[in-house]
C-alpha positions in Angstrom: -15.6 -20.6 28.9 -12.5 -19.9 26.7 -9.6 -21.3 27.5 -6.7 -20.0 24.8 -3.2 -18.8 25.4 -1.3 -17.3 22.6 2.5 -16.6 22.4 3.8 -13.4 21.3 7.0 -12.4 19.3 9.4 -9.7 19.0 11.8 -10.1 15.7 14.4 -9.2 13.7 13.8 -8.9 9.8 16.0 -8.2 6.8 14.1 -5.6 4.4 15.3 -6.0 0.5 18.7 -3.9 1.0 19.9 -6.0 2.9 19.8 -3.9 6.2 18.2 -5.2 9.4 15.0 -4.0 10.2 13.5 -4.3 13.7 9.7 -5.2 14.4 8.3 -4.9 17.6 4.4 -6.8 18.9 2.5 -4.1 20.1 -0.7 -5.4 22.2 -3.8 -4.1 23.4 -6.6 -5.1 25.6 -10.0 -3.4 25.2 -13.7 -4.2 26.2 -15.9 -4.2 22.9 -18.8 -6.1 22.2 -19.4 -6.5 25.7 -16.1 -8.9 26.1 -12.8 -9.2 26.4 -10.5 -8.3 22.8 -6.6 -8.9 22.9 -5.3 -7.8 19.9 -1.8 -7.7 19.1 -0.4 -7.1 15.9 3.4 -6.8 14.5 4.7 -3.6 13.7 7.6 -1.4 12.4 7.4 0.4 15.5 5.4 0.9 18.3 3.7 4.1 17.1 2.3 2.2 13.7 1.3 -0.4 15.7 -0.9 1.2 17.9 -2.6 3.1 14.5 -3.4 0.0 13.3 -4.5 -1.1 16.9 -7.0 1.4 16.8 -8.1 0.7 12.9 -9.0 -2.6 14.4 -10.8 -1.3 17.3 -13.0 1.4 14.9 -14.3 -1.8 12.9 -15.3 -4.0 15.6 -17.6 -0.9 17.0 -18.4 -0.8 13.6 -19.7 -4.5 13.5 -21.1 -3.9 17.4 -23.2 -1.0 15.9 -24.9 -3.4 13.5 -25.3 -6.9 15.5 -26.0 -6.0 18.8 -30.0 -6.4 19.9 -28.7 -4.6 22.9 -28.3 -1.1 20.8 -32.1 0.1 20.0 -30.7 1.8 17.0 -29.2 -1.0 15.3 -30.4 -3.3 12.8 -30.7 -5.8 14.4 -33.1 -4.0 16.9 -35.4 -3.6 14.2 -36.1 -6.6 13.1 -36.7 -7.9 16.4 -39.2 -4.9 16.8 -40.7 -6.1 14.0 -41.2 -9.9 14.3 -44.3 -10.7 13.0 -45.2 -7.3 11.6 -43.3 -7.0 8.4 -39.7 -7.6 6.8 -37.2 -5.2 7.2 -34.7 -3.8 4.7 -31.5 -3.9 5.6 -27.6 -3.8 4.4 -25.9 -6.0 2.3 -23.5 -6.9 5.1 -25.9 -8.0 7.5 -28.3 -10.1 5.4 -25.2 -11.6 4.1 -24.4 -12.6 7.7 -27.6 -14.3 8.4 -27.9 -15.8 5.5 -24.5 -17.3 6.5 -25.8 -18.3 10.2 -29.0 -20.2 8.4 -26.6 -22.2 6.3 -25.2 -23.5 9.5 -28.2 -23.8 11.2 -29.3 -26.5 8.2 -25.6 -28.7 8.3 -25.8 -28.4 12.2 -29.5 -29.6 11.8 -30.5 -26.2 14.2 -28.2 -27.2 17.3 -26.5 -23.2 16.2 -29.3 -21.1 15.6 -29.7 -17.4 15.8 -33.6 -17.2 17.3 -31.9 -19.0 20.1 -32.9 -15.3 21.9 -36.5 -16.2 21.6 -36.0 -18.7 24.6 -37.4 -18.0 27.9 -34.2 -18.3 30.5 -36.2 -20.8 32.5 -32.5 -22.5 33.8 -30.6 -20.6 36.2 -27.0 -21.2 36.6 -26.2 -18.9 40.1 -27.3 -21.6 42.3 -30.8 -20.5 42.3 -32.4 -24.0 40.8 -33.6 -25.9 43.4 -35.5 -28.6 40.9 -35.5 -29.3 37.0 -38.1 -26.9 35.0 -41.1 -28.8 33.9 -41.5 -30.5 30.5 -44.4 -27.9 29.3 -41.7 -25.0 31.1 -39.2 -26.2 28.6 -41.7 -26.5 25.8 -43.0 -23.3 25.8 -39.6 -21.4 26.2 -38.8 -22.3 22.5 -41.9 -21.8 21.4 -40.5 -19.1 19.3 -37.1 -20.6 18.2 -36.6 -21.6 15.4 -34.1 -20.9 12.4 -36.9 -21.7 9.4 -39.1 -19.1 10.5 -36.0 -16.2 10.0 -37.1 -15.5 6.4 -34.7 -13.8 4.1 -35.4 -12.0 0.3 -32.4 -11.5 -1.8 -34.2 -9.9 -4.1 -35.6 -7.1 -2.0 -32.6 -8.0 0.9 -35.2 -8.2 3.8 -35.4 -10.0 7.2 -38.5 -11.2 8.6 -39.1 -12.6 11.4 -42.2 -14.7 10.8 -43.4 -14.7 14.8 -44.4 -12.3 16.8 -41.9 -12.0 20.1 -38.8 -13.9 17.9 -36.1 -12.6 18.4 -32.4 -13.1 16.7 -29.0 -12.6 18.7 -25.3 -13.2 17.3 -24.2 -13.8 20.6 -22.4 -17.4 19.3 -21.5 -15.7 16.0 -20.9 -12.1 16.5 -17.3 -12.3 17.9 -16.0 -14.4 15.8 -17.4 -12.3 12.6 -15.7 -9.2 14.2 -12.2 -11.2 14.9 -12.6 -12.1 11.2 -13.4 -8.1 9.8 -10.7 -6.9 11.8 -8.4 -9.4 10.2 -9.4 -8.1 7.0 -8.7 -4.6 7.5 -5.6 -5.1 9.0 -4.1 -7.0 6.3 -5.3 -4.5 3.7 -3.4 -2.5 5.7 0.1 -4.2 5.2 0.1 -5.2 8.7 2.7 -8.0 8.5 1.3 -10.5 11.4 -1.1 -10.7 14.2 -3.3 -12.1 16.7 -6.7 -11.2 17.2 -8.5 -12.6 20.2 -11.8 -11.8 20.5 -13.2 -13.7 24.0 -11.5 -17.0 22.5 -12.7 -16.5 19.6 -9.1 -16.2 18.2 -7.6 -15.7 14.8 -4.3 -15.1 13.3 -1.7 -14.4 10.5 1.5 -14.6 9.3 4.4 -16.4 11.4 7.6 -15.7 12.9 9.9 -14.5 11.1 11.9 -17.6 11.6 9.5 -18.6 9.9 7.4 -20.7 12.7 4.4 -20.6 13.3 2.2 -18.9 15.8 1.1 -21.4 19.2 -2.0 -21.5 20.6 -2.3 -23.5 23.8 -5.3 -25.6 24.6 -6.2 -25.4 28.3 -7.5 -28.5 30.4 -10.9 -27.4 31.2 -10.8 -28.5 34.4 -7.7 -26.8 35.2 -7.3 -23.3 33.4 -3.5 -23.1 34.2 -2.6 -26.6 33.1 -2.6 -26.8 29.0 -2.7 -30.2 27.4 -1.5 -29.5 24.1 0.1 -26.9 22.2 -0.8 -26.4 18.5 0.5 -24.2 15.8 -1.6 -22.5 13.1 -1.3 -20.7 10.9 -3.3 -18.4 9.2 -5.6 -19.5 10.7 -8.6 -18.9 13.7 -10.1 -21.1 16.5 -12.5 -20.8 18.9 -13.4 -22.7 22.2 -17.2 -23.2 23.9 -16.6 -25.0 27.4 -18.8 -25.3 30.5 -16.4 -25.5 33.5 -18.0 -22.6 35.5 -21.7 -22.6 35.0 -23.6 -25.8 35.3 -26.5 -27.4 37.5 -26.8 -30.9 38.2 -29.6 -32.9 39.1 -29.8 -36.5 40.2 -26.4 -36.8 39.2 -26.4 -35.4 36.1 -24.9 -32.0 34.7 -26.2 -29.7 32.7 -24.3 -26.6 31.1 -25.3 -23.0 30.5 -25.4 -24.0 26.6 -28.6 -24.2 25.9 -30.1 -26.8 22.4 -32.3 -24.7 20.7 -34.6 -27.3 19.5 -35.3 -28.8 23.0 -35.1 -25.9 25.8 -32.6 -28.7 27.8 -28.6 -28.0 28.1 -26.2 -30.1 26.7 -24.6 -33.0 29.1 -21.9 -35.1 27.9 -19.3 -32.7 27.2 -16.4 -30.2 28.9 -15.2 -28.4 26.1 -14.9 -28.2 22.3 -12.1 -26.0 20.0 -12.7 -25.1 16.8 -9.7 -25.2 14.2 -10.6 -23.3 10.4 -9.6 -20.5 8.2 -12.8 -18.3 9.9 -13.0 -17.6 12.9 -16.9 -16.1 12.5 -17.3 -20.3 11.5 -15.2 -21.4 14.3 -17.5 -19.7 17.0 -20.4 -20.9 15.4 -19.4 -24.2 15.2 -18.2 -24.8 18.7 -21.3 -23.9 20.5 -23.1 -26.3 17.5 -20.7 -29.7 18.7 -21.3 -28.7 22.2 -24.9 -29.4 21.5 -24.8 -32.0 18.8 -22.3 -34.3 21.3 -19.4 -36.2 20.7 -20.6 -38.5 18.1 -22.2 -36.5 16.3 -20.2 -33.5 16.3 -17.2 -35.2 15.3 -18.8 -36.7 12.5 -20.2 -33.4 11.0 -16.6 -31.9 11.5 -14.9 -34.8 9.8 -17.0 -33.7 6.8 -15.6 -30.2 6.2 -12.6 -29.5 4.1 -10.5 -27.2 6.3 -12.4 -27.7 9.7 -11.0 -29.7 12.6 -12.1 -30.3 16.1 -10.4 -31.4 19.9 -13.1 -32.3 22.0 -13.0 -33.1 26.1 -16.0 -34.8 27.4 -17.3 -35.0 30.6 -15.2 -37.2 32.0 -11.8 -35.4 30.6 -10.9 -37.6 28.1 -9.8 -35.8 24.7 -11.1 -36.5 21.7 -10.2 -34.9 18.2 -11.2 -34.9 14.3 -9.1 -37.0 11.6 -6.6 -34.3 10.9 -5.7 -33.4 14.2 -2.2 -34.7 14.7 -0.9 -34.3 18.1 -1.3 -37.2 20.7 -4.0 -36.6 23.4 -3.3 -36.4 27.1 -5.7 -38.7 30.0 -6.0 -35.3 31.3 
């Protein structure tokens, strides 16, 4: 679940003569990559802005086109079709991209991992579990996980899936990478600030022209209308993995709809888990991967990036944060 609400801006400017010169925030809400995109950027008027709207929507279809396993013609497609026949050519862009989700596969020791498709959906989150899945269920849905068997050749910039039936999804990548591209273009485009939220996977740039900074607000994931904290950032992305709607619980216990790849059982322990770094394609990534890793753990990792900071709830609503997050936490 992601839980992000960002503030928007209309400004005054003075251009180098002197003169004023009026901006406007022009905002759009489209359905792309089977989700939810808000993307607002700041414009000379209303007319540029929704140009450059539409630049942004023409590369994340772009990006769709190549990533999603749901489109038979896409790249992707074909090297699922062909797991454990033969490697697969394909373009620079992609291989660079999951070549880029195996590097965080090895620091996240495989709690974010790609093949994570392979897995048989053996839970059920609409109320249909009645007991926990057996131990040889669980083993045998990820059977056919597993990031080391994704081989890669830069030389000859192939994929190969090494199994037959693997399968690789960018489902806790993919939007994140897209926030990221539109960014890109967009600011190659002159486009003076923005906001680019792509499910919760959010990033942004430049500031007001006061020169404050843009504020994202954090919500309580037990409350989606109460927010606990406000943060600025600045150019800058985040991205939140939460679990407050889809969960079972047995004997007590609760288990989210987030999945660890390398046991076939959810992750327990934790509510929700933002993201704070210059990508947002390494935000979503990471946020699923502290979700699984746990609060110990996950902090730790985080704590060990330059430029990558983490506000964690667990299970019982207490907040808990990285080293260079600032702001005092709330009991909730």
């Amino acid at each position: 679940m992601r839980a992000l609400l960002p503030l928007f801006f209309c400004f005054l400017v003075l251009n180098l003569s002197g003169q004023e010169r009026k901006y406007v925030t022009v905002n759009r809400t489209v359905k792309l990559m089977g989700s939810r995109f808000d993307i607002t950027v700041v414009a000379a008027n209303e007319e540029l802005g929704y140009i450059n709207i539409d630049e942004a929507v023409a590369e994340i279809t772009r990006i769709e086109k190549m990533i999603s396993a749901w489109d038979a013609d896409s790249e992707t497609s074909l090297i699922n079709k062909n797991a454990g026949i033969r490697p697969i050519k394909v373009s620079e862009e992609l291989f660079k991209l999951i070549e880029r989700a195996k590097q965080i596969s090895e620091i996240t020791d495989g709690a974010f991992d790609i093949s994570y498709a392979s897995m048989n959906e053996i839970w059920k989150f609409d109320g249909s579990m009645k007991q926990m899945p057996t131990e040889s269920e669980i083993k045998k849905s990820i059977s056919k996980v597993g990031y080391q068997k994704i081989m890669l050749d830069a030389g000859k910039r192939t994929v190969f899936l090494k199994q037959k039936g693997m399968k690789i999804s960018f489902g806790a990548i993919g939007k994140g990478y897209a926030a990221d591209k539109a960014k890109e273009l967009l600011v190659s485009k002159q486009v003076v600030a923005g906001i680019i939220n792509a499910a919760g996977d959010l990033t942004t740039w430049g500031t007001k022209v006061s020169g404050e900074k843009w504020m994202i607000g954090i919500a309580n994931p037990r409350s989606k209308d109460k927010i606990f904290s406000w943060l600025p950032i600045v150019e800058s992305s985040v991205a939140t993995s939460g679990s407050a709607e889809k969960y079972v619980v047995f004997q007590g216990k609760k288990y989210t709809h987030i999945i660890d790849p390398r046991t076939g059982v959810p992750a327990s322990g934790i509510s929700s888990v933002s993201i704070f770094a210059k990508s947002a394609e390494l935000c979503d990534a990471l946020a699923t991967a502290v979700f699984i890793m746990g609060k110990d753990a996950g902090i730790a990792l985080i704590d060990q990036l330059g430029g990558t900071e983490v506000i964690l709830v667990d299970d019982q609503n207490k907040v808990h944060k990285s080293s260079g997050i600032l702001f005092e936490t709330n009991k909730g």
